[in-house]
C-alpha positions as CSV (number, residue, x, y, z in Angstrom):
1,X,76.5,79.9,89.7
2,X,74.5,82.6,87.0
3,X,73.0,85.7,87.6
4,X,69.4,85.4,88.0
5,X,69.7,88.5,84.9
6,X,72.1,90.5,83.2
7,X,73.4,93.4,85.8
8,X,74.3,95.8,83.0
9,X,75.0,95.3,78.9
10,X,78.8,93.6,78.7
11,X,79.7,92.3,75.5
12,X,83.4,92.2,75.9
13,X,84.7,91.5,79.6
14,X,88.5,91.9,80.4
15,X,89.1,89.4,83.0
16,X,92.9,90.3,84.3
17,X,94.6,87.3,86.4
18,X,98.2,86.7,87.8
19,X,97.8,82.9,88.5
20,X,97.0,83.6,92.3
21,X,94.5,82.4,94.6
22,X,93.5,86.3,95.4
23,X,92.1,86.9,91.3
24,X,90.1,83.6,91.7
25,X,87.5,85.4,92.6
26,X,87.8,87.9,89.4
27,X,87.4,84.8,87.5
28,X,84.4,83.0,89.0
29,X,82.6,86.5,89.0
30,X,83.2,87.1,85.5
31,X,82.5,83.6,84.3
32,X,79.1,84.1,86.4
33,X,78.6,87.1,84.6
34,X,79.6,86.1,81.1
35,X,77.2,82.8,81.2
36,X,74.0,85.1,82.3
37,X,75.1,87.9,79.9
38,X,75.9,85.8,76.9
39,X,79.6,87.6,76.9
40,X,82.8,87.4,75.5
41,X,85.7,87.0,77.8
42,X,89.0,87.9,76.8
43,X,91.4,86.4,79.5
44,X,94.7,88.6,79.9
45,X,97.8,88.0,82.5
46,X,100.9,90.3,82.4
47,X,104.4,89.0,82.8
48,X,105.6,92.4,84.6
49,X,109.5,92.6,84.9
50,X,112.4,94.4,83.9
51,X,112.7,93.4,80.3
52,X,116.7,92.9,80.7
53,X,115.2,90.3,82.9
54,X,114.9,88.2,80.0
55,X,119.0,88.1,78.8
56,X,119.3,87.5,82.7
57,X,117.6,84.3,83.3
58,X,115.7,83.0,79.8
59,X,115.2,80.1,81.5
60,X,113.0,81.4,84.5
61,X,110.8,83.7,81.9
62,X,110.2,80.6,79.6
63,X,109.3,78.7,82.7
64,X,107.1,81.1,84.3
65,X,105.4,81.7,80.9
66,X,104.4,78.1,80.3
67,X,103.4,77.7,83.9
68,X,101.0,81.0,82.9
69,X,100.0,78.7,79.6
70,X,99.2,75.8,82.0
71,X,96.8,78.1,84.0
72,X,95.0,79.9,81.2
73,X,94.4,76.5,79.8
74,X,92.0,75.5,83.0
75,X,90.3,78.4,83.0
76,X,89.4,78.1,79.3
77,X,88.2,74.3,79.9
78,X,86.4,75.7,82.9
79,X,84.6,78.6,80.5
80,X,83.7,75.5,77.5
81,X,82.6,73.6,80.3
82,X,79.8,76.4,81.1
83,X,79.5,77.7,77.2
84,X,81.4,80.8,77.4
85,X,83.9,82.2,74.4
86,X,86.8,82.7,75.9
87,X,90.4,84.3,74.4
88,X,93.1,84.0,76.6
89,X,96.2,86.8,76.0
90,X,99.4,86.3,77.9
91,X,101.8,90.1,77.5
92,X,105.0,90.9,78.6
93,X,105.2,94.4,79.7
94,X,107.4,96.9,82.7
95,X,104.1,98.2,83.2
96,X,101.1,96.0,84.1
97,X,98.7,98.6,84.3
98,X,99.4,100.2,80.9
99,X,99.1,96.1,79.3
100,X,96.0,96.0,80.6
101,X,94.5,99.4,79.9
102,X,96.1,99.2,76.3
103,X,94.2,95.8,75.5
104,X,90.9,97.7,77.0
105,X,91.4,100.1,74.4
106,X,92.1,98.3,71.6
107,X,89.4,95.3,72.2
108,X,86.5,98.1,72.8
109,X,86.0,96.2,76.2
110,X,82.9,96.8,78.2
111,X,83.9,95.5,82.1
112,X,87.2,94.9,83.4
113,X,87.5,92.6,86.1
114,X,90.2,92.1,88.7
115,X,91.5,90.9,91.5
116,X,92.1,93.2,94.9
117,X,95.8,92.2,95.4
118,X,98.0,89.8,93.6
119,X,101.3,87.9,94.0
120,X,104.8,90.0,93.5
121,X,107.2,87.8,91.2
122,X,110.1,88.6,88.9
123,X,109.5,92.3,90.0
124,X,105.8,91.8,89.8
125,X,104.4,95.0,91.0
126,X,101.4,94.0,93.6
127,X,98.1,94.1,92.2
128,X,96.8,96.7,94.4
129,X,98.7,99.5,92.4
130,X,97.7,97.7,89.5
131,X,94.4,97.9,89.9
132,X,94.6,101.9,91.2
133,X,96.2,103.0,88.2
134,X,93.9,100.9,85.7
135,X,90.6,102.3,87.8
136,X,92.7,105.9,86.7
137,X,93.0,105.2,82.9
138,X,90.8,102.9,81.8
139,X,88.1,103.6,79.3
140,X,85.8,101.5,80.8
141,X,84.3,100.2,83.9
142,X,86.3,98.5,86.7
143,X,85.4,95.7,88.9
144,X,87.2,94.7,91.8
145,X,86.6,91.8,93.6
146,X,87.8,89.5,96.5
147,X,89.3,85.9,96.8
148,X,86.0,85.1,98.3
149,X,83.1,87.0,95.8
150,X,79.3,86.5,97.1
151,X,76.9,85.7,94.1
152,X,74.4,86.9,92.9
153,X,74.1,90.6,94.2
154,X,71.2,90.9,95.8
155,X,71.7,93.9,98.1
156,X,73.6,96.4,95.9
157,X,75.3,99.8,97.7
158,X,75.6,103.3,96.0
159,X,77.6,106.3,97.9
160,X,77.2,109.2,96.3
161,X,78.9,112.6,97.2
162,X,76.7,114.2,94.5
163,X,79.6,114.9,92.0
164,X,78.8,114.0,88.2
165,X,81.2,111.1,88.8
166,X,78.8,109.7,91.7
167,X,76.3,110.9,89.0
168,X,77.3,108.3,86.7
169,X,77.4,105.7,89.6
170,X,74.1,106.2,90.2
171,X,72.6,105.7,86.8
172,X,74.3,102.5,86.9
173,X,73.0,101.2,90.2
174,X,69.6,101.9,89.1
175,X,70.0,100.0,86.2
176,X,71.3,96.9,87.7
177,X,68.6,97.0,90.3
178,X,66.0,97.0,87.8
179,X,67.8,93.8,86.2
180,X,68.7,92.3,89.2
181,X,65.5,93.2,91.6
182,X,67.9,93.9,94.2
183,X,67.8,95.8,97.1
184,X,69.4,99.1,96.9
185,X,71.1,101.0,99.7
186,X,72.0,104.9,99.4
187,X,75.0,106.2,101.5
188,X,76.5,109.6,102.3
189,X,79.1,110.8,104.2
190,X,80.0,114.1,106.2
191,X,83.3,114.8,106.8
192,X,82.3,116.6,110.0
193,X,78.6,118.0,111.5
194,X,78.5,120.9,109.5
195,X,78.4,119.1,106.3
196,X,75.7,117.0,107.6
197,X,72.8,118.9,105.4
198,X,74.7,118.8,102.7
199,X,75.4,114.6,102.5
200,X,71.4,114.6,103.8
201,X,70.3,116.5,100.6
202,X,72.2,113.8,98.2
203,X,70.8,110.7,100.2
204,X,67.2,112.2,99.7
205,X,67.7,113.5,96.1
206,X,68.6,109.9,95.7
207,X,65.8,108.4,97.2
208,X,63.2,110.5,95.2
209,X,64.5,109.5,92.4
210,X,64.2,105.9,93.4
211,X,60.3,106.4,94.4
212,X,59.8,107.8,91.0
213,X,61.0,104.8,89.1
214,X,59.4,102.6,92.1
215,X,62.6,101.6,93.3
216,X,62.8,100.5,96.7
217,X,65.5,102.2,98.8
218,X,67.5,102.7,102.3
219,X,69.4,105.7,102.7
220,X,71.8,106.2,105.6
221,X,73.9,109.5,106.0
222,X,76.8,109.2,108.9
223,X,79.7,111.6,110.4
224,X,83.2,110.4,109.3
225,X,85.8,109.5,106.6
226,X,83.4,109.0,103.7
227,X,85.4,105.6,103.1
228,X,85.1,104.3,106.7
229,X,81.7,105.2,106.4
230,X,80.9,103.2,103.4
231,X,82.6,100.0,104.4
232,X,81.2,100.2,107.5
233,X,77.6,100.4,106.5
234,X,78.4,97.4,103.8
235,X,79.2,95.2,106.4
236,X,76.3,96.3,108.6
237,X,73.5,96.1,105.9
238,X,75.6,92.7,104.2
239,X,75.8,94.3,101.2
240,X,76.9,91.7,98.1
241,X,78.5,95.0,96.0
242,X,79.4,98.8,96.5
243,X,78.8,100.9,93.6
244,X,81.0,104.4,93.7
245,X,82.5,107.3,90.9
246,X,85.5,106.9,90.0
247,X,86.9,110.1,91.4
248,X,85.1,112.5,93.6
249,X,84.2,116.4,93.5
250,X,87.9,117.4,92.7
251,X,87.5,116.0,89.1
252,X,90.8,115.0,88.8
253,X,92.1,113.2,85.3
254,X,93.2,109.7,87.4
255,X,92.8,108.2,90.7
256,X,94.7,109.3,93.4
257,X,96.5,107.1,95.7
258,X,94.8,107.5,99.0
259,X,91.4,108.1,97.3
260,X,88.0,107.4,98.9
261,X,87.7,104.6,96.0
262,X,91.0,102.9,96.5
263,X,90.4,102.9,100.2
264,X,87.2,101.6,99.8
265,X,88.4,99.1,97.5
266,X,90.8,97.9,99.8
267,X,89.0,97.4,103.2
268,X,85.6,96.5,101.3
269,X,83.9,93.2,102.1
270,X,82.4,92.7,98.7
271,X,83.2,93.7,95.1
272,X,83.4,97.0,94.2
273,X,82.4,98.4,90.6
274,X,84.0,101.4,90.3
275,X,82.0,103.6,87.2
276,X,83.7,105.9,85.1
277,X,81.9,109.2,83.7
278,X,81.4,109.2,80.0
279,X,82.4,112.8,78.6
């Protein structure tokens, strides 16, 4: 399946996989992606253990690299099948996240796509954490998505808590509703009643916005954990991708374990692109 356009400009996507069924769909989506936007995928799994590992049990680590090999191999086959350039990289590293962020750095990548949750193996830390810490570091743009990814996106959801971060989020979703001529969905959340105004007066900032460009657009404001709120209003309105800042009003350097992002990452029924704020 192809995008019926090119959601945003992505020369160079970073597609990270650990061989398991839950980063298939990090791999269809980015193959999708890469076919419509005439990119370049650069294919990267990290062999995560304890590198004294290696004098331990040479044998397991040479098996479990060819194995890794074997599976890169299909995926490249798959990509020449559809026309895409494709450059698989296979690391060792004690740190997955930093393997990945440190090839996103030095490749000048665009997109990084990943899985929700991988497989644990030879101290393999679960992709999960992986994918929190890389949202926290990376350079780039982050996109999450399930085993089971619906394409194309043709109902695309923005929460916004009005922070530059959500700032940056928003500029995106714009653009890839333009490209996409997708339906876009606004979402706010109080914490409690008296914060109601306040989530109100980001929803409608939104929406003006919108009219101006002649943009249709829903907005829904609701009383509760602003992730909760988000996933809920996903599932109710089917929405095919959720669009947020990487961090919220705090401004903090990384993302936070417990975060409205990684929660919504992790209960979220669709992908989840996850913007970062240029400085």
């Amino acid at each position: 399946m192809t995008f019926p356009a090119c959601p945003l400009a992505m020369e160079k996507l970073l597609v990270c996989t650990d061989s398991s069924p839950a980063s298939k769909g990090a791999v269809v989506t980015a193959l999708a992606l890469a076919r419509t936007c005439r990119s370049h995928i650069y294919l990267l799994q990290v062999l995560e253990y304890n590198l004294g590992y290696t004098g331990l049990a040479p044998e397991a680590v040479l098996q479990w690299e060819q194995e890794v090999a074997a599976d890169l191999a299909g995926i490249e086959a798959e990509a020449q099948d559809l026309g895409v350039s494709v450059k698989s990289i296979i690391r060792r590293a004690d740190a997955a996240y930093a393997a990945i962020v440190d090839e996103a750095q030095k490749l000048g990548i665009h997109l990084i796509i990943m899985g929700r949750h991988g497989k644990h193996r030879l101290g393999y830390l679960l992709m999960g954490s992986v994918t929190e810490r890389v949202i926290g570091l990376s350079p780039a743009n982050v996109l999450v998505v399930p085993q089971e990814s619906p394409l194309p996106w043709e109902r695309v959801l923005i929460a916004s808590d009005g922070s530059p971060y959500s700032e940056a989020a928003w500029e995106a979703a714009l653009e890839m509703t333009r490209r996409l001529d997708a339906r876009l969905i606004g979402v706010s959340a109080a914490r409690e009643e008296g914060e109601l105004p306040e989530a109100e007066a980001v929803v409608q900032k939104m929406l003006m916005r919108a009219n101006r460009q002649g943009i249709p657009m829903e907005i829904h404001v609701s009383v509760g954990a602003p992730d909760d709120v988000i996933v809920q209003i996903a599932h109710d309105k089917q929405a095919n991708l959720i669009i947020v800042g990487s961090h919220g009003r705090t401004g903090l350097k990384r993302l936070l374990m417990g975060s409205i992002a990684a929660r919504v990452i992790g209960s979220s029924p669709c992908p989840v692109l996850v913007v970062k704020r240029r400085d």
